[in-house]
TORKOL-4160 file (C-alpha; in steps of 0.2 Angstrom, whole numbers, padded with zeros to 4 digits, m for minus):
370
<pt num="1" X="m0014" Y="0148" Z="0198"/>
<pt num="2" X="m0011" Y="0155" Z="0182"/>
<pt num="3" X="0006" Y="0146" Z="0181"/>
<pt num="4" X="m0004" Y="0130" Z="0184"/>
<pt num="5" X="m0017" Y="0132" Z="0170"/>
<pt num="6" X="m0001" Y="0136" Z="0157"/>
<pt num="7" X="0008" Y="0121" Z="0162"/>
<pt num="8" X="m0008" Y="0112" Z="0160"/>
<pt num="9" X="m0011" Y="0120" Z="0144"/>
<pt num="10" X="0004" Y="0113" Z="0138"/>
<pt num="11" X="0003" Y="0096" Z="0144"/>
<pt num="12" X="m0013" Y="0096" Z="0135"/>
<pt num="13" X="m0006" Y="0104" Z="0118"/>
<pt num="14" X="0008" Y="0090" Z="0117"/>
<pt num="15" X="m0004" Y="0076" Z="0122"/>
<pt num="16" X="m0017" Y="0081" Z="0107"/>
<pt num="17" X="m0001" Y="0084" Z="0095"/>
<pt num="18" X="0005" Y="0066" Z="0100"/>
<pt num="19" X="m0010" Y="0059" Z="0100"/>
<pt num="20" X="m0012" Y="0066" Z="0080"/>
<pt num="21" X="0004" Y="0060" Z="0077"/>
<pt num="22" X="m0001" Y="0041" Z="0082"/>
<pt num="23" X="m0019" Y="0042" Z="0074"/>
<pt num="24" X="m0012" Y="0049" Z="0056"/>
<pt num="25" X="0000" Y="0033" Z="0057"/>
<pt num="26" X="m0011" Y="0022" Z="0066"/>
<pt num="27" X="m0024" Y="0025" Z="0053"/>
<pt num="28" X="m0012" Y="0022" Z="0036"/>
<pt num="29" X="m0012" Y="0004" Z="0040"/>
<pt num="30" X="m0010" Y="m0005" Z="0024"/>
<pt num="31" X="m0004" Y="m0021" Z="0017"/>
<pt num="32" X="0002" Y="m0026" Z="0002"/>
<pt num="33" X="0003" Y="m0043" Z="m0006"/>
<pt num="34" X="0010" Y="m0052" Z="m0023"/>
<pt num="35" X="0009" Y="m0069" Z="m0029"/>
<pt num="36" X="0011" Y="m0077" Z="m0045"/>
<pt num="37" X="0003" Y="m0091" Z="m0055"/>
<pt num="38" X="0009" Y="m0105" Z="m0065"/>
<pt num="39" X="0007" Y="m0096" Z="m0082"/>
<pt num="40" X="0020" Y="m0083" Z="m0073"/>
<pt num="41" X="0006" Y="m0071" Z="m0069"/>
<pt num="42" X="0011" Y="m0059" Z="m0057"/>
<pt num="43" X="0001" Y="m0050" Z="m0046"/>
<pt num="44" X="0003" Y="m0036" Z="m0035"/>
<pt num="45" X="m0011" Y="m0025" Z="m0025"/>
<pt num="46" X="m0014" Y="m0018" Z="m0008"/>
<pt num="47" X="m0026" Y="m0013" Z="0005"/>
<pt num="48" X="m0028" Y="0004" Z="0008"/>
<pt num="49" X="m0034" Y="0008" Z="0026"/>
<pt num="50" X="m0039" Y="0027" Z="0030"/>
<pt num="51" X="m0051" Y="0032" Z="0043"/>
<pt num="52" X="m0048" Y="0051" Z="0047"/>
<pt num="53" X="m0057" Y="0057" Z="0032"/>
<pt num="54" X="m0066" Y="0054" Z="0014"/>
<pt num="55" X="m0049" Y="0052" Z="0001"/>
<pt num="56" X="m0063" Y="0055" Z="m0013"/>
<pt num="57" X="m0052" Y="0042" Z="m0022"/>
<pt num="58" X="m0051" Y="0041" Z="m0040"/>
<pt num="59" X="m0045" Y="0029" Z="m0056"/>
<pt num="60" X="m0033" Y="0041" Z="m0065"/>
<pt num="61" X="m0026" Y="0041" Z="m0082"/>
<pt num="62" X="m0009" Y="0050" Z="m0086"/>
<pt num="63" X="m0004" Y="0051" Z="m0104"/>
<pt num="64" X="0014" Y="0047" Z="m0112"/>
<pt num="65" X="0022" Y="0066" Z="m0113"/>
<pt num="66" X="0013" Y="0074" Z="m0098"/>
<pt num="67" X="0026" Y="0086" Z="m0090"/>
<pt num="68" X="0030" Y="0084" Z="m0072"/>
<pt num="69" X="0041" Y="0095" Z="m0061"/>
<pt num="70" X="0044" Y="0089" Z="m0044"/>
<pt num="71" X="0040" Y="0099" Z="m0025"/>
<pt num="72" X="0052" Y="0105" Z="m0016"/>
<pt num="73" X="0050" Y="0115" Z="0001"/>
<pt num="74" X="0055" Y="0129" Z="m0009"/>
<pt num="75" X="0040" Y="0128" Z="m0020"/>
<pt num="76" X="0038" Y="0119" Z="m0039"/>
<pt num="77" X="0055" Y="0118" Z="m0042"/>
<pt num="78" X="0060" Y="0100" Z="m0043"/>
<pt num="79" X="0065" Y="0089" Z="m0055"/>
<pt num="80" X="0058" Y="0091" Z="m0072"/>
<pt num="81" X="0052" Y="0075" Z="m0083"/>
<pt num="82" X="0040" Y="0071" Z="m0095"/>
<pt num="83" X="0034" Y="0054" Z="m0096"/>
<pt num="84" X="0038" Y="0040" Z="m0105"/>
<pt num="85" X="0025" Y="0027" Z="m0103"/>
<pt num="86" X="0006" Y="0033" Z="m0099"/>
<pt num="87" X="0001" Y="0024" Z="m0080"/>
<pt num="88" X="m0016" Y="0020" Z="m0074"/>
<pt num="89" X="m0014" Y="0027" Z="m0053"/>
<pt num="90" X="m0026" Y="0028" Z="m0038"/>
<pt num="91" X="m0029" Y="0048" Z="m0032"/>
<pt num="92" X="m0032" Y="0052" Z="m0016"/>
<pt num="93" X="m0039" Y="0071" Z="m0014"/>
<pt num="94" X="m0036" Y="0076" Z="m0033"/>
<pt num="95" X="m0018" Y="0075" Z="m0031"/>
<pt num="96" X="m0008" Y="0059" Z="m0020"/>
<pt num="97" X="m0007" Y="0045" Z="m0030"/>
<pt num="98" X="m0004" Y="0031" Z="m0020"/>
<pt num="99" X="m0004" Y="0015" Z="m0031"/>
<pt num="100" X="m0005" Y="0011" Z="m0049"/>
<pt num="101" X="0001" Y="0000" Z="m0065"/>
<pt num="102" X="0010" Y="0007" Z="m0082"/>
<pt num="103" X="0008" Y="0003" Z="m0099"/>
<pt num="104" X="0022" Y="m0009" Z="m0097"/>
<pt num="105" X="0016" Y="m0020" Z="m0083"/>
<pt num="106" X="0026" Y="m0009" Z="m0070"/>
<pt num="107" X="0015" Y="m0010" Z="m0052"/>
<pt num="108" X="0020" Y="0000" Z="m0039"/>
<pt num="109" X="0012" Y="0008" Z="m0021"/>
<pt num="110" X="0018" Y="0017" Z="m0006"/>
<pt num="111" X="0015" Y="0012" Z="0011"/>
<pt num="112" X="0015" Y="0027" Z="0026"/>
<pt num="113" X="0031" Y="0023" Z="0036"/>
<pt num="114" X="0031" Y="0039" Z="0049"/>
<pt num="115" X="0043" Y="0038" Z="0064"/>
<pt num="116" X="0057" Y="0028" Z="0051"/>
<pt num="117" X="0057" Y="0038" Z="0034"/>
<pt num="118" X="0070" Y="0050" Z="0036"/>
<pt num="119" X="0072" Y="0060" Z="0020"/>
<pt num="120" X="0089" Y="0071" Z="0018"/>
<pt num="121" X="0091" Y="0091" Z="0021"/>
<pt num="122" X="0085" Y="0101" Z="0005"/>
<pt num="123" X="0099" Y="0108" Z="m0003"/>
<pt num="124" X="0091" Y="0124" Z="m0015"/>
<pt num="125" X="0108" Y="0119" Z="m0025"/>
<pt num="126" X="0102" Y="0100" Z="m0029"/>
<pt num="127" X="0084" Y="0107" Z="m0032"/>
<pt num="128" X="0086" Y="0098" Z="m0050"/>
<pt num="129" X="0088" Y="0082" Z="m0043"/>
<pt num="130" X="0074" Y="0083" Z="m0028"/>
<pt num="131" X="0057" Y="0080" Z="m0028"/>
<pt num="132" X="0042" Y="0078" Z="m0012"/>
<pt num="133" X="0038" Y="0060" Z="m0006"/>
<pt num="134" X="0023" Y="0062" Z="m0015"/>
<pt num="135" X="0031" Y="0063" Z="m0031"/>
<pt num="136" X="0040" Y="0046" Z="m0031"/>
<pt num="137" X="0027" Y="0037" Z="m0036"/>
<pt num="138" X="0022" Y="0046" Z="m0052"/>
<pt num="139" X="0041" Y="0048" Z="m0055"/>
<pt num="140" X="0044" Y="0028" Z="m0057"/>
<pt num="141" X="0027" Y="0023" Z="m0064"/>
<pt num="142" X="0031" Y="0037" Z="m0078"/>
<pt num="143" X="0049" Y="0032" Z="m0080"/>
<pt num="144" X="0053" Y="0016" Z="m0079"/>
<pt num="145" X="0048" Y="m0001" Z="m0086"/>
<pt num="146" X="0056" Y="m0014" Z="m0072"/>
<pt num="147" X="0062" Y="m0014" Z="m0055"/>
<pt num="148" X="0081" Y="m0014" Z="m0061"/>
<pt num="149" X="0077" Y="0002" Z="m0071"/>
<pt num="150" X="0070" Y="0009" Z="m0056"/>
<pt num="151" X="0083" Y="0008" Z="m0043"/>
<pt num="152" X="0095" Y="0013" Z="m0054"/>
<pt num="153" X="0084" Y="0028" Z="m0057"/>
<pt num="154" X="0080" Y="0033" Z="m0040"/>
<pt num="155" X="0098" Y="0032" Z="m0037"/>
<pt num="156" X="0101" Y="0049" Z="m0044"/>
<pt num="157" X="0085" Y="0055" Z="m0036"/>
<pt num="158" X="0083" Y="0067" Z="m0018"/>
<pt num="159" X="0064" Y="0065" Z="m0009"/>
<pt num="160" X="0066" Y="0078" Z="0003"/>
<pt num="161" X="0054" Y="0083" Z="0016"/>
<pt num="162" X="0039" Y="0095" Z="0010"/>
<pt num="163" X="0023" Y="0096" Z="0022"/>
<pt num="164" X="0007" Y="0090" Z="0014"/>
<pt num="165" X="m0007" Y="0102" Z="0016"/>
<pt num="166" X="m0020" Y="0088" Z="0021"/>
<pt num="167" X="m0008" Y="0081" Z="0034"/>
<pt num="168" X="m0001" Y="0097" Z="0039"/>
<pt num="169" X="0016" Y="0086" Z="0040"/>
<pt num="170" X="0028" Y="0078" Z="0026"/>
<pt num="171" X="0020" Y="0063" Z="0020"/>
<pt num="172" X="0031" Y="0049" Z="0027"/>
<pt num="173" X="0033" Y="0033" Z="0016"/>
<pt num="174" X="0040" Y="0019" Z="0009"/>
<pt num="175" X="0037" Y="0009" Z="m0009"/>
<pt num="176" X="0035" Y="m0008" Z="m0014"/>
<pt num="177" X="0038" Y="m0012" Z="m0034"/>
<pt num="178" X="0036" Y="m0025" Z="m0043"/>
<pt num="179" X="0038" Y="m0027" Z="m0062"/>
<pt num="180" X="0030" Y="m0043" Z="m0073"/>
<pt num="181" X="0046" Y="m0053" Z="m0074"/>
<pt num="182" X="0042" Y="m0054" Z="m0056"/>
<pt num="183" X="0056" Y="m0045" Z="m0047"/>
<pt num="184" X="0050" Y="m0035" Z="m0030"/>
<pt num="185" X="0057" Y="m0021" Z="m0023"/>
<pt num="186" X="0057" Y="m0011" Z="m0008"/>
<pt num="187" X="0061" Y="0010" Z="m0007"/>
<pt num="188" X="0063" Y="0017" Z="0009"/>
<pt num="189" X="0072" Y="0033" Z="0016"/>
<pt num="190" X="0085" Y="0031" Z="0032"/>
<pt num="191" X="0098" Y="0041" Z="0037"/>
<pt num="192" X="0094" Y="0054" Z="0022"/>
<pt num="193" X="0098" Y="0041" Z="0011"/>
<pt num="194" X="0086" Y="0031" Z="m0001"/>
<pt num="195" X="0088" Y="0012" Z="0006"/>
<pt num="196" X="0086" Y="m0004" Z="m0009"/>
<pt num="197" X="0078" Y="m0020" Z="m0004"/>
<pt num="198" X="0076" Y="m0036" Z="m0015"/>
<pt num="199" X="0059" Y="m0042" Z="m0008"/>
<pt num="200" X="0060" Y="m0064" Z="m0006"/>
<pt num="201" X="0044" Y="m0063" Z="0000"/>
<pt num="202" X="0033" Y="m0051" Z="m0009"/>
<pt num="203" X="0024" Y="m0042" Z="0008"/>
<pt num="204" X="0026" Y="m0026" Z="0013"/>
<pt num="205" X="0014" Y="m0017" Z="0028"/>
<pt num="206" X="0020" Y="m0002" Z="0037"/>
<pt num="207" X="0032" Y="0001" Z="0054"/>
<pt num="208" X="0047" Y="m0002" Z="0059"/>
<pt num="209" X="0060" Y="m0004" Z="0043"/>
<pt num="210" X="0058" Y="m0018" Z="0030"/>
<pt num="211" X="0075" Y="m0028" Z="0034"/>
<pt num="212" X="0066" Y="m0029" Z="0053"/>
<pt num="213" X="0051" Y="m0038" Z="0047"/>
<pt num="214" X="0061" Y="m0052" Z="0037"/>
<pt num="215" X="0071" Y="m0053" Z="0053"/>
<pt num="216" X="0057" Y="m0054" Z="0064"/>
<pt num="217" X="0049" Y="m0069" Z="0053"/>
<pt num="218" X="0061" Y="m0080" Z="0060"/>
<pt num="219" X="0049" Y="m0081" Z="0076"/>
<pt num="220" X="0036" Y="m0091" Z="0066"/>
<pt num="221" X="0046" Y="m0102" Z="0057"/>
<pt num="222" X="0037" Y="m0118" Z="0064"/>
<pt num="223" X="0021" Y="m0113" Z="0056"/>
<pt num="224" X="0013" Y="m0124" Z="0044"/>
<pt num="225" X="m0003" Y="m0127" Z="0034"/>
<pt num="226" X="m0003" Y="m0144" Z="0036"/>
<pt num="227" X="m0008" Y="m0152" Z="0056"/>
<pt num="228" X="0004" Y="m0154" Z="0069"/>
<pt num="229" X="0007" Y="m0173" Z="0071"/>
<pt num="230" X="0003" Y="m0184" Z="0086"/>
<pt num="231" X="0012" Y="m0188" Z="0100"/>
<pt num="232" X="0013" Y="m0190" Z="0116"/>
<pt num="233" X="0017" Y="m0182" Z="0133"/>
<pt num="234" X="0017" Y="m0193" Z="0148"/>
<pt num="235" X="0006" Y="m0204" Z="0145"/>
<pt num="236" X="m0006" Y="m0193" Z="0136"/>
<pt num="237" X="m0007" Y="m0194" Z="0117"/>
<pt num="238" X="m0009" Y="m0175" Z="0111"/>
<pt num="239" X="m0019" Y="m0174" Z="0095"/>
<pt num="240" X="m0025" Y="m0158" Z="0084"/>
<pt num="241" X="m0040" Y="m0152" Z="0092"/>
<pt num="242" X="m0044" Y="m0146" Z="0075"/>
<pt num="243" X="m0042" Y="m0141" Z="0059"/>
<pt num="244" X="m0026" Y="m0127" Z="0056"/>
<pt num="245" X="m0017" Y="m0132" Z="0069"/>
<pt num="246" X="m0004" Y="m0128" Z="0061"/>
<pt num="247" X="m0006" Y="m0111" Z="0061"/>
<pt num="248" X="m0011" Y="m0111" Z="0076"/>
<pt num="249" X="m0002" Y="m0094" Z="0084"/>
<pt num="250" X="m0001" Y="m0087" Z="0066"/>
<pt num="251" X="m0002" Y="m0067" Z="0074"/>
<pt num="252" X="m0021" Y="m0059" Z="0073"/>
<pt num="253" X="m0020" Y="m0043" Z="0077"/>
<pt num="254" X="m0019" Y="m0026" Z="0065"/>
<pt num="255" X="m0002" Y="m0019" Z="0070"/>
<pt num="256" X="0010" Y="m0018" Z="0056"/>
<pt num="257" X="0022" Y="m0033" Z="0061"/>
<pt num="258" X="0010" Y="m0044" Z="0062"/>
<pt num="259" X="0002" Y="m0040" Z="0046"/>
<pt num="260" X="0019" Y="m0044" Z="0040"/>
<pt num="261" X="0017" Y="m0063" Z="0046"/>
<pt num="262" X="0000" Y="m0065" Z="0044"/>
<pt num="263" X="0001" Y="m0059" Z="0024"/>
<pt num="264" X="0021" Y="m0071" Z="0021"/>
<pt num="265" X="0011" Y="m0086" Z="0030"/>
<pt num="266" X="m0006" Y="m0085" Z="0019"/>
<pt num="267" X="0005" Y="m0082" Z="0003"/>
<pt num="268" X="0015" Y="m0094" Z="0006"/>
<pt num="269" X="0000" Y="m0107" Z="0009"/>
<pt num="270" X="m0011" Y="m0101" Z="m0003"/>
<pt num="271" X="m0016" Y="m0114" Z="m0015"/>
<pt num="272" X="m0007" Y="m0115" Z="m0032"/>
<pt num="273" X="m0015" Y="m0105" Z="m0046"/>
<pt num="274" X="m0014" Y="m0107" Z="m0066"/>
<pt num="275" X="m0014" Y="m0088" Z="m0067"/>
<pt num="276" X="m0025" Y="m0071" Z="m0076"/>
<pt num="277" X="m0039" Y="m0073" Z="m0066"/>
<pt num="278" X="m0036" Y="m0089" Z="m0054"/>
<pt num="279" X="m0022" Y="m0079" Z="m0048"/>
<pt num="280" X="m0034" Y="m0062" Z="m0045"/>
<pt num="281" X="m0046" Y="m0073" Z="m0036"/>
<pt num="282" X="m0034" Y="m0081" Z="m0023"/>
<pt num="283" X="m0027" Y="m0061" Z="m0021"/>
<pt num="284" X="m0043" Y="m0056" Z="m0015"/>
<pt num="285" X="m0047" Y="m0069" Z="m0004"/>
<pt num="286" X="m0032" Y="m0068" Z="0007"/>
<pt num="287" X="m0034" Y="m0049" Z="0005"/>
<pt num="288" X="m0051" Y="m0050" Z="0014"/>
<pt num="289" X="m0042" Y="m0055" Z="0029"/>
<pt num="290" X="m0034" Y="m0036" Z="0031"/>
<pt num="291" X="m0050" Y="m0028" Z="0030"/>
<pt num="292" X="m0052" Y="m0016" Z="0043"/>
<pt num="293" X="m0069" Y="m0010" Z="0049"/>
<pt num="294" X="m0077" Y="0006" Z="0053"/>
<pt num="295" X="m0065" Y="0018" Z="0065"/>
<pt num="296" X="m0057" Y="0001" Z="0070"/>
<pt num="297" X="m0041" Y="0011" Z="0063"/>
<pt num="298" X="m0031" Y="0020" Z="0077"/>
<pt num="299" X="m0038" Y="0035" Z="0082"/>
<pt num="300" X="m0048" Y="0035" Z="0064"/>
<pt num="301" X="m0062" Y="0046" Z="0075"/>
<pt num="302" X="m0050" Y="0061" Z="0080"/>
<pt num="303" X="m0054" Y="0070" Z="0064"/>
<pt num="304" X="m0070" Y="0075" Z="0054"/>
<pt num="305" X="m0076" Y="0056" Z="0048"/>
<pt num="306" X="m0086" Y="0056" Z="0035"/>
<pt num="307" X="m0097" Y="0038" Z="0042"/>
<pt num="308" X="m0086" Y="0027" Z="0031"/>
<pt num="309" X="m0093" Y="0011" Z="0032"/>
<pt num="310" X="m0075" Y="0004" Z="0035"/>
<pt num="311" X="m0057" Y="0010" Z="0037"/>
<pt num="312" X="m0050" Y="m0004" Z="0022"/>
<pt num="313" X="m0059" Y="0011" Z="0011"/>
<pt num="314" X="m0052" Y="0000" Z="m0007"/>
<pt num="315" X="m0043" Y="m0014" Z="m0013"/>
<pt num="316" X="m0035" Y="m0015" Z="m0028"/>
<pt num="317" X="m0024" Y="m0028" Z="m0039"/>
<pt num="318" X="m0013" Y="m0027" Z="m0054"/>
<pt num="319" X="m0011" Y="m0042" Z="m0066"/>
<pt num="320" X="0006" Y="m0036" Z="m0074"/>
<pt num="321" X="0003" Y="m0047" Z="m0089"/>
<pt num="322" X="m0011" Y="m0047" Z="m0092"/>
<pt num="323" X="m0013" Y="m0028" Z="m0088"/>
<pt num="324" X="m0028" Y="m0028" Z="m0079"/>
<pt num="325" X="m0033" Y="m0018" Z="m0063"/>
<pt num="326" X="m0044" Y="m0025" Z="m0053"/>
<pt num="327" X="m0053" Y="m0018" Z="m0039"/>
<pt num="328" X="m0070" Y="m0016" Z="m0025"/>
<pt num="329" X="m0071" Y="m0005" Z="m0012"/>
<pt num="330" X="m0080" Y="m0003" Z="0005"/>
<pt num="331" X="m0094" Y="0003" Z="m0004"/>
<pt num="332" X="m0095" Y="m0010" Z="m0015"/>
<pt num="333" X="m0087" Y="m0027" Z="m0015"/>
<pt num="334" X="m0091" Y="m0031" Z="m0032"/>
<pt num="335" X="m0075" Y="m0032" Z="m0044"/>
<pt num="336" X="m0073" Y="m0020" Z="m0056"/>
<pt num="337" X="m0059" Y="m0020" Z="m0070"/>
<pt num="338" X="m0049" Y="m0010" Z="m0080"/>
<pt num="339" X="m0039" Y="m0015" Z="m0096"/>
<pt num="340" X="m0025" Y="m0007" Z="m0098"/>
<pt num="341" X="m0021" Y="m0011" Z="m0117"/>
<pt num="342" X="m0039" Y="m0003" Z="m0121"/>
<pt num="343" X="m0033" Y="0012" Z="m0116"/>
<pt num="344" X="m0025" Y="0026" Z="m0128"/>
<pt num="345" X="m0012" Y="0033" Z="m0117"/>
<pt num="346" X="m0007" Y="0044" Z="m0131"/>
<pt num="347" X="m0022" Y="0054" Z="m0130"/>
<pt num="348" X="m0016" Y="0070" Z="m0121"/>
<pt num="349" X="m0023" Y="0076" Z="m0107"/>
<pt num="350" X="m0026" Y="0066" Z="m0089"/>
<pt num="351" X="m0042" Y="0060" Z="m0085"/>
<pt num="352" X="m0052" Y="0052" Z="m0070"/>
<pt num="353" X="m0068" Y="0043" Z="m0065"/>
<pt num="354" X="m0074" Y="0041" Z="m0047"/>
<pt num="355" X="m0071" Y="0022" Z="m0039"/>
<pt num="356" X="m0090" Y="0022" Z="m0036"/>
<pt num="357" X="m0102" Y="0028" Z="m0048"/>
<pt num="358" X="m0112" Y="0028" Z="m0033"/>
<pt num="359" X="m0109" Y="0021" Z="m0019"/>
<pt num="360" X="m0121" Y="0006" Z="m0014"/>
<pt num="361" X="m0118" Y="m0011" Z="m0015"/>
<pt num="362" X="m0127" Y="m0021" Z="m0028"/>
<pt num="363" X="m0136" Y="m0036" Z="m0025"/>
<pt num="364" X="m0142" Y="m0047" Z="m0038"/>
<pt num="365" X="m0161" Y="m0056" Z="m0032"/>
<pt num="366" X="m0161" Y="m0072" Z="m0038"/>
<pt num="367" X="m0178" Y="m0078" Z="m0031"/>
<pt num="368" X="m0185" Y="m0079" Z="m0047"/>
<pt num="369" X="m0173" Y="m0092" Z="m0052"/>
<pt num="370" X="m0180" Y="m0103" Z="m0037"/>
C-alpha cells in the first residue's frame, strides 16, 4: 500500500511540475509587430500577455552612465558596463525589463521562448563576458544605437542560465530589434550558441525557433485581402459568400504559430499610412486582435491571480523617429504617450511611474453635447 501511495505521489509531483512548466509558457504568449509609414516611420510594439500574477509594471527611465554588472549563477559577477545612451524600458516586478526604446530610436523586446532557448554552460573563467537572459535587454537598449551595432555586440556576449526567483527557473527567451533605419533583428540562443536572424517580415510571437515560422508561412501563401474570383465547378458558379474571402482560413487561434500568420497577413494587408501617428493608429488596431482575455491564457489560474481583467495586461509602441512611446493597458485602453526627446537622460539616477495612475477606465460622457 504504501509503495502504492509513493508511486502515486510521484506521478502527481511530475504532473503538477509539468503542468507549471506549460502554464508559465503557455501564459507568456506575446506578439510583436513593426510597420512602417510612407515618411519612413518605423514602428515597433508588442503585446504582453501574463496571467499567473500582477507584473506591477512600470515606465522606467535609466540615465546615460548608470553602471550595470551582469548575473551570473555564481552571483553579480557578470559583465560590467555603464551606459551609453539613457533608454525608456517597461519593468516587470521592480526588476525584468521586457521592452523599451533608447535615446537613439533603438526598440527592442524579449519574447518567452522556454523548451527552444538553450543558453551555453557557465564557465566562472568567462564570468567577464556573461550575463543572465534577463540582462540582454538592458545590455543592448544601453549600448547600441542600431541593429548592425547590436549583433556585432552580442557577438562577444555569453547569456547563460541563472534561475529567476519569480519563476523559480531561468527565464527562457528570445529578442526582436529593430533600429529607425528600419532594420529587424531576431536573438535567440540554440545549441549554447546565440542564433542572428535578419527579420523580412517584422513578427515575432513565441514557440518553436524563428527560421521555423518563416518556414511554416509557406502554408498560407494563397491568402489575400482581396476576394477570390468566380468560377465555376460543374455547372455551379461558386462566388464569395462574403466579404474577406480571401482570407478566409487565415489561422484563429492563440498558439504561437498561428499568431505568427495571423500578425504577417494583417501587416501585410494593412492599409498604407503616411506615418507619426497614422502609423501608431493602424499598430494598434491590428494589435487588438491579440488581446487575450481574462485566464484565457494557458493555465493563467494555477497561481495566485490577482482578478486581472485580462491576460493581454499592456500594449505598447515605439515610434523610432519620432521618439514616442505609446501605450494603454487592460485597465485602461486609452492611449498614453511619452516623448522621449523631453526627457533629460542626463539626469542621474533611474526613475519610474506606475502604467496606471489608477486603474479604471475613463469615460468621457458626451450627453451634454446631444
Amino acid at each position: 500500500m504504501n509503495k502504492v501511495k509513493k508511486k502515486l505521489g510521484l506521478v502527481i509531483f511530475i504532473c503538477f511540475i509539468l503542468t507549471i512548466s506549460q502554464a508559465v509558457s503557455g501564459a507568456f504568449a506575446c506578439t510583436g509587430l513593426s510597420l512602417t509609414g510612407e515618411d519612413g516611420t518605423v514602428i515597433y510594439g508588442r503585446t504582453m500577455e501574463w496571467g499567473a500574477f500582477d507584473l506591477h509594471t512600470q515606465i522606467l527611465v535609466v540615465p546615460r552612465d548608470t553602471e550595470f554588472q551582469g548575473e551570473t549563477p555564481d552571483g553579480i559577477n557578470g559583465k560590467r558596463w555603464n551606459a551609453r545612451y539613457g533608454f525608456l524600458g517597461f519593468e516587470l516586478l521592480d526588476r525584468a525589463v521586457s521592452d523599451g526604446m533608447n535615446e537613439k530610436g533603438l526598440a527592442a523586446g524579449m519574447f518567452y521562448h522556454q523548451g527552444f532557448a538553450e543558453y551555453p554552460k557557465y564557465s566562472p573563467a568567462l564570468s567577464s563576458q556573461s550575463m543572465s537572459p534577463g540582462d540582454v535587454l538592458p545590455f543592448i537598449l544601453s549600448s547600441f544605437s542600431t541593429v548592425d551595432e547590436v549583433r556585432v555586440g552580442m557577438e562577444q556576449i555569453r547569456v547563460v542560465s541563472v534561475k529567476d526567483p519569480a519563476l523559480g527557473m531561468a527565464v527562457f527567451l528570445h529578442l526582436m530589434v529593430t533600429d529607425s533605419d528600419g532594420k529587424k533583428l531576431v536573438i535567440e540562443f540554440k545549441d549554447g550558441k546565440t542564433k542572428f536572424f535578419n527579420n523580412p517580415v517584422g513578427v515575432i510571437t513565441n514557440n518553436p525557433t524563428f527560421d521555423w515560422h518563416l518556414t511554416n508561412l509557406r502554408n498560407y501563401g494563397y491568402l489575400s485581402n482581396e476576394a477570390f474570383q468566380d468560377k465555376k465547378w460543374g455547372d455551379l458558379k461558386i462566388s464569395p459568400l462574403a466579404g474577406g474571402s480571401g482570407l478566409l482560413g487565415v489561422p484563429g487561434d492563440f498558439t504561437s504559430p498561428s499568431r505568427f500568420v495571423r500578425a504577417v497577413i494583417f501587416a501585410q494587408t494593412a492599409r498604407s499610412t503616411s506615418g507619426g501617428m497614422d502609423t501608431v493608429q493602424e499598430f494598434f488596431r491590428i494589435m487588438d486582435s491579440f488581446d487575450v482575455g481574462a485566464k484565457q491564457g494557458e493555465g493563467s489560474d494555477l497561481y495566485q491571480n490577482d482578478n486581472l481583467p485580462a491576460d493581454t495586461v499592456w500594449t505598447s509602441c515605439h515610434d523610432t523617429k519620432n521618439m514616442i512611446t505609446y501605450y494603454h493597458t487592460a485597465y485602461n485602453r486609452r492611449l498614453r504617450s511619452i516623448n522621449l526627446k523631453k526627457i533629460d537622460f542626463g539626469k542621474a539616477g533611474k526613475r519610474s511611474i506606475p502604467l496606471d495612475t489608477k486603474r479604471v477606465q475613463d469615460i468621457e460622457d458626451i450627453t451634454e453635447k446631444l
